[in-house]
C-alpha positions in Angstrom: -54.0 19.2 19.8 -52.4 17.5 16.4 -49.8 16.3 18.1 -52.2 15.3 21.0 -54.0 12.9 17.9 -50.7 11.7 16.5 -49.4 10.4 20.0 -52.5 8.9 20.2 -52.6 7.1 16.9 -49.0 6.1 17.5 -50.2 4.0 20.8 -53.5 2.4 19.3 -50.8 1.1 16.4 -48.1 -0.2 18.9 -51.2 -1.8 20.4 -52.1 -3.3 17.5 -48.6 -4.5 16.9 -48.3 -6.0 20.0 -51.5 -7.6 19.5 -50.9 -8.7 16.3 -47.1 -10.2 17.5 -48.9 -12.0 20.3 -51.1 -14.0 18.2 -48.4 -14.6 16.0 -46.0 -16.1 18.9 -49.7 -17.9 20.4 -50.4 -19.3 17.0 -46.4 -20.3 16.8 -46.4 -22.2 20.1 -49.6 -24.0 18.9 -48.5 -24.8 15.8 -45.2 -26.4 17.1 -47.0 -28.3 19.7 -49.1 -29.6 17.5 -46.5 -30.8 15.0 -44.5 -32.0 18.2 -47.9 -34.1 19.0 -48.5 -35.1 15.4 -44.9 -36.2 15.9 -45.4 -38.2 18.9 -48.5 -39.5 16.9 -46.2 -40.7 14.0 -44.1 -42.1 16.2 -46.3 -44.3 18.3 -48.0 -46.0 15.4 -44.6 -46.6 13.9 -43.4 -48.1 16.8 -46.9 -50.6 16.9 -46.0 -51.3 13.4 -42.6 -52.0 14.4 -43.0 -54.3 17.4 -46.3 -55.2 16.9 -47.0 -54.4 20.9 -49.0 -51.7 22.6 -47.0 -49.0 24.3 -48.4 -48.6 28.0 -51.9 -47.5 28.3 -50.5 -45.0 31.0 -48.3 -43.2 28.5 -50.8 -41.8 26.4 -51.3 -37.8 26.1 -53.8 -35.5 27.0 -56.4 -33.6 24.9 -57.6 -33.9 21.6 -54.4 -35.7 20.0 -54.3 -38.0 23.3 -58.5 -38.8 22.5 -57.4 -39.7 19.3 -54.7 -42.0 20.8 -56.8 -43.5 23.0 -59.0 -44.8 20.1 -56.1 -45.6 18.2 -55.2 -47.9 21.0 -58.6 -49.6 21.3 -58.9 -50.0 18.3 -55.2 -51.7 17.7 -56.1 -53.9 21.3 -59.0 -55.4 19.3 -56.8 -56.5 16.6 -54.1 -57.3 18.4 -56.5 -59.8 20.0 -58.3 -60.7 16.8 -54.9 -61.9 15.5 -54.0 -63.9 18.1 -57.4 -65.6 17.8 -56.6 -65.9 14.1 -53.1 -67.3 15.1 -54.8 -70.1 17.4 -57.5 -71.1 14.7 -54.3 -71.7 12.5 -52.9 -73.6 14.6 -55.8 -75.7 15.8 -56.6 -76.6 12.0 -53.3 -77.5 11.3 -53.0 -80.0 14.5 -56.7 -81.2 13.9 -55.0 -82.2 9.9 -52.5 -83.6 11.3 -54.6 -85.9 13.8 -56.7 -86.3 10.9 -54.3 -87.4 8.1 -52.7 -89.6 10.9 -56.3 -91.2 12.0 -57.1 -92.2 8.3 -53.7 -93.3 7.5 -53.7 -96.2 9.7 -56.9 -97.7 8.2 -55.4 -97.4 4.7 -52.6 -99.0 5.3 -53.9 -102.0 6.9 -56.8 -101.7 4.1 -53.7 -101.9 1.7 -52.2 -104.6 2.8 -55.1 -107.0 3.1 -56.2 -106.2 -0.7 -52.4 -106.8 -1.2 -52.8 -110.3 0.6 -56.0 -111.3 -1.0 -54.3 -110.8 -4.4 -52.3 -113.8 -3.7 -53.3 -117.0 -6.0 -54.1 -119.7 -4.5 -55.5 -117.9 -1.2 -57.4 -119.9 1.0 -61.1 -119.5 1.0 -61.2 -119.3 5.1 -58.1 -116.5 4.7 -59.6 -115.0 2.2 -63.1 -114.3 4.0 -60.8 -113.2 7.1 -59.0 -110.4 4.4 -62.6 -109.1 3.7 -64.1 -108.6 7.2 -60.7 -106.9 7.9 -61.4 -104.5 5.2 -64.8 -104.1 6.0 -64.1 -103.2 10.1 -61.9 -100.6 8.3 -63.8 -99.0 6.5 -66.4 -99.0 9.3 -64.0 -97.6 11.2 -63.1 -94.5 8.5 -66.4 -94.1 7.9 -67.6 -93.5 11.7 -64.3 -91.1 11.6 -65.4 -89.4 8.8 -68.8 -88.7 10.1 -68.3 -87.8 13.1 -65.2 -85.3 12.2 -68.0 -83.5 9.8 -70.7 -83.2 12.7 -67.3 -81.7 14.7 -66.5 -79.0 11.8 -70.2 -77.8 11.6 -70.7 -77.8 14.9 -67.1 -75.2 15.0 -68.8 -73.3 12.2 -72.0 -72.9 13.9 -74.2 -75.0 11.0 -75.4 -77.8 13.1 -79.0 -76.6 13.6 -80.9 -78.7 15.9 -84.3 -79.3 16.4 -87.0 -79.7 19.5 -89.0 -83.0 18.9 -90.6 -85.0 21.7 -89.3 -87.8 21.8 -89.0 -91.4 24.4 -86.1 -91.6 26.1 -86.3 -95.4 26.5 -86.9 -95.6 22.6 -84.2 -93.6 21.6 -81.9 -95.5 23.9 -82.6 -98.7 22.2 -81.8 -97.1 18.9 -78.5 -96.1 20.3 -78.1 -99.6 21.5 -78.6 -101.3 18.4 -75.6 -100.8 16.7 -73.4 -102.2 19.4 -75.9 -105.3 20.3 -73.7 -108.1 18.2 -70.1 -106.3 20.0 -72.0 -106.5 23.5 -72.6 -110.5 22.3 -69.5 -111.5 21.0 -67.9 -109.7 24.5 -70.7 -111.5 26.6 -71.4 -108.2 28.2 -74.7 -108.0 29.8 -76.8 -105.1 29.1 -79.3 -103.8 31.3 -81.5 -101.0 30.7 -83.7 -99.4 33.5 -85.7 -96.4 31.9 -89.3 -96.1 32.3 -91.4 -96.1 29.5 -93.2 -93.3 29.8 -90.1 -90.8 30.1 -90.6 -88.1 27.0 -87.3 -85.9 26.7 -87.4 -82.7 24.5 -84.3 -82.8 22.3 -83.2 -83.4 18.8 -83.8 -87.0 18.5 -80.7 -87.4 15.6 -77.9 -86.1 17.0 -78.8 -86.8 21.3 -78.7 -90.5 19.9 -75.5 -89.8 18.1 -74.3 -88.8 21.6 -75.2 -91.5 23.7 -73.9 -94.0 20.8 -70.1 -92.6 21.4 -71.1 -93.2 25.3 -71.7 -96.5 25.0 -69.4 -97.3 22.4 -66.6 -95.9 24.5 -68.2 -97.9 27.8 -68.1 -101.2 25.6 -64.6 -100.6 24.5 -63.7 -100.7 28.1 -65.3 -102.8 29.5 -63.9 -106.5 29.4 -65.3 -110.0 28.3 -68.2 -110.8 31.1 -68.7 -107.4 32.2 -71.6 -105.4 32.5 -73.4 -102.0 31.2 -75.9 -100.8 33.3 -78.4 -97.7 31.5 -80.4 -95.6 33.9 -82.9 -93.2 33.0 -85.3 -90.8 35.1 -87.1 -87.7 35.5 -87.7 -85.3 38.1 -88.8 -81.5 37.4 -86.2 -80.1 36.7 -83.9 -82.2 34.6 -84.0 -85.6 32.9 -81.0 -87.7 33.9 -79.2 -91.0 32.0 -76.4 -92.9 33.3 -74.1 -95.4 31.6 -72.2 -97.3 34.6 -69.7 -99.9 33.4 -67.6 -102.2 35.6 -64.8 -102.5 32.9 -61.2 -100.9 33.4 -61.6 -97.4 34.7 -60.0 -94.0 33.9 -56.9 -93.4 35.7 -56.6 -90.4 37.8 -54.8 -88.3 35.1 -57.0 -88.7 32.3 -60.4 -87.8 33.8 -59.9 -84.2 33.1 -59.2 -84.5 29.6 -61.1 -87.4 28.3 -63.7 -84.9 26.3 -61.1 -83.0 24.9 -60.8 -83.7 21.5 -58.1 -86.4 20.4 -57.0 -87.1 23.7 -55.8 -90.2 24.6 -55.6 -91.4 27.9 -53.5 -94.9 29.1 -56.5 -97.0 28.7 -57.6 -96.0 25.3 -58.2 -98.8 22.9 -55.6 -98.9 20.0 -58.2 -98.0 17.4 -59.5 -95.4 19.8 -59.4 -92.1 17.8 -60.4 -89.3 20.7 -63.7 -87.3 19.1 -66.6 -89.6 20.0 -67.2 -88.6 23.7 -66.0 -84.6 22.7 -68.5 -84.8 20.1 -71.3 -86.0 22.6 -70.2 -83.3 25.2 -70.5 -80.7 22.6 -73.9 -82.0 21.4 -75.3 -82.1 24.9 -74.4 -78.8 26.1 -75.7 -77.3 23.1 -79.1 -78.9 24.3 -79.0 -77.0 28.0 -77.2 -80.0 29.1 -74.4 -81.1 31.3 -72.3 -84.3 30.9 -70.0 -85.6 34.2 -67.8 -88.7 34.9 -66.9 -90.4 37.7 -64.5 -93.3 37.6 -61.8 -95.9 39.3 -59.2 -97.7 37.9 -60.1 -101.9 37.5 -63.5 -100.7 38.8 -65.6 -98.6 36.1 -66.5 -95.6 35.1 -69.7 -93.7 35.0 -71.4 -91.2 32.3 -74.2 -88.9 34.1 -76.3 -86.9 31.8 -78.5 -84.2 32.7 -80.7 -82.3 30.4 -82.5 -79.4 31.8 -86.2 -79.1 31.3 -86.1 -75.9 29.5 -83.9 -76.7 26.8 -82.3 -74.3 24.9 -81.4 -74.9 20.7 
C-alpha cells in the first residue's frame, strides 16, 4: 500500500512538472511573439519617421498590437495630411508676398520718380500739377490695394463678420456707382440703371457694395470710350438677381475660368489691373448664400449675374 501512495505521488508531481513546463514553453512562445510584434511595432514607426510615408494599410497585423497599429496609422494619416495643408498655406503666403511686394512696388517707383521730377527748379506750373495727380492716382491706387488685400486676409482668417440689414438694392447701387461716375464721364460711357425702387435685399450693406464696386470697376476698365454699362436688378421669390452687362472688350475663351481667382491675369487685363477685386467680390457674395456667374465674348462684352438667395445665410 506505501508503495501504492508513493507511485502515486510520483505521477501527480510529473504532472505537475509537465504542467508547470507547459506554461513555461506557452508563456515563452508569447513572450517572443510579443517582442517579435513590439519589434515589428519599432520598426514600422521607424520607417514612417524615416520616409515620412505610410506603409500599406493592408500590411498591418492582427490583434491587439495590429489595433494599436491601426490607430497609429490614423492617427499619422491625419498628420500626414495636416502637414501637407501646412505645406500649401506656406506656400500660398509666400506667392501672395510676392504678388504683394510686386503690386506695391510699381506704384512706388513711379511715385518716386514724379517726387524726383517735381524736385527740379524751375518746373513748369502745368508739369508740375501733372506730377501731383500722378502721385495722387498712385496712391489711390495702393490704397484700394491695401484695403482690399486686408478685407482678403480676414476673410482667410475667418474675422470678417457680416451683418443682416435691410437694405435698397437700387440705393446701394448708386453708392457703388458713385465712386466711378467722373471715370464713366471722362470715358463717355453711358450708364444705365434699371432697378426698381422698391427692391429691399437682406445683406450686409458694407461689404455687398464693396462687391459690386470691383464689378463695375472691372466692367469700366473694359469697356472702351463710347461704350455702355447696363445695371439690372430684380426679384422673384426665391433669389434677388443684378446684372452688370458691358459692351466693352470681352474675356477670351481662356480666361473665363480663372478670372475670380486671385491675381490672375488674363490677356485683356488693364496694366494697372492687380487681380483681387472681382475674387474679393466672389468671396463676399458667396459668403451671403450667393452665387456669382459670367458670360462673355471677345470685342462684344461680358456679363456679371448675381444671385442672392432669399434665405441668406451670415
Amino acid at each position: 500500500m506505501a508503495l501504492e501512495e508513493v507511485d502515486e505521488v510520483e505521477f501527480i508531481t510529473i504532472i505537475l512538472a509537465a504542467v508547470i513546463a507547459a506554461q513555461w514553453i506557452i508563456f515563452l512562445i508569447v513572450k517572443h511573439r510579443r517582442e517579435r510584434e513590439l519589434d515589428r511595432l519599432t520598426e514600422y514607426l521607424m520607417r514612417v519617421q524615416d520616409s515620412l510615408s505610410l506603409p500599406s494599410f493592408d500590411s498591418l497585423g492582427e490583434g491587439k498590437f495590429g489595433v494599436l497599429e491601426s490607430e497609429l496609422y490614423k492617427l499619422l494619416t491625419q498628420m500626414s495630411q495636416q502637414t501637407g495643408i501646412s505645406r500649401k498655406e506656406k506656400e500660398y503666403l509666400s506667392k501672395m508676398l510676392s504678388d504683394i511686394s510686386h503690386q506695391i512696388k510699381t506704384p512706388l517707383t513711379s511715385m518716386g520718380i514724379m517726387v524726383d521730377l517735381l524736385k527740379s527748379p524751375g518746373l513748369p506750373e502745368e508739369k508740375r500739377i501733372l506730377y501731383a495727380g500722378n502721385i495722387e492716382r498712385q496712391m489711390d491706387r495702393m490704397t484700394w490695394l491695401v484695403r482690399n488685400l486686408l478685407t482678403l486676409s480676414r476673410l482667410d482668417a475667418d474675422m470678417l463678420h457680416l451683418k443682416k440689414e435691410q437694405v435698397n438694392l437700387k440705393s446701394m447701387i448708386t453708392r457703388a456707382l458713385e465712386p466711378f461716375e467722373i471715370m464713366a464721364e471722362v470715358k463717355e460711357i453711358q450708364l444705365e440703371v434699371k432697378v426698381d425702387k422698391d427692391i429691399q435685399l437682406v445683406c450686409d450693406e458694407q461689404w455687398t457694395t464693396e462687391a459690386l464696386s470691383n464689378i463695375i470697376k472691372n466692367s469700366l476698365e473694359h469697356t472702351d470710350s463710347g461704350g455702355c454699362l447696363e445695371i439690372r436688378g430684380e426679384k422673384n421669390n426665391f433669389s434677388t438677381n443684378i446684372s452688370f452687362k458691358d459692351n466693352g472688350s470681352g474675356i477670351a475663351p481662356e480666361d473665363l475660368g480663372h478670372i475670380f481667382e486671385r491675381f490672375y491675369k488674363g490677356k485683356n487685363s488693364s496694366e494697372n489691373s492687380v487681380g483681387i477685386g472681382l475674387a474679393l467680390s466672389r468671396q463676399l457674395i458667396m459668403l451671403q448664400n450667393g452665387i456669382i456667374n459670367v458670360a462673355s465674348e471677345l470685342n462684344k462684352g461680358t456679363e456679371f449675374c448675381i444671385k442672392m438667395y432669399s434665405d441668406v445665410i451670415i
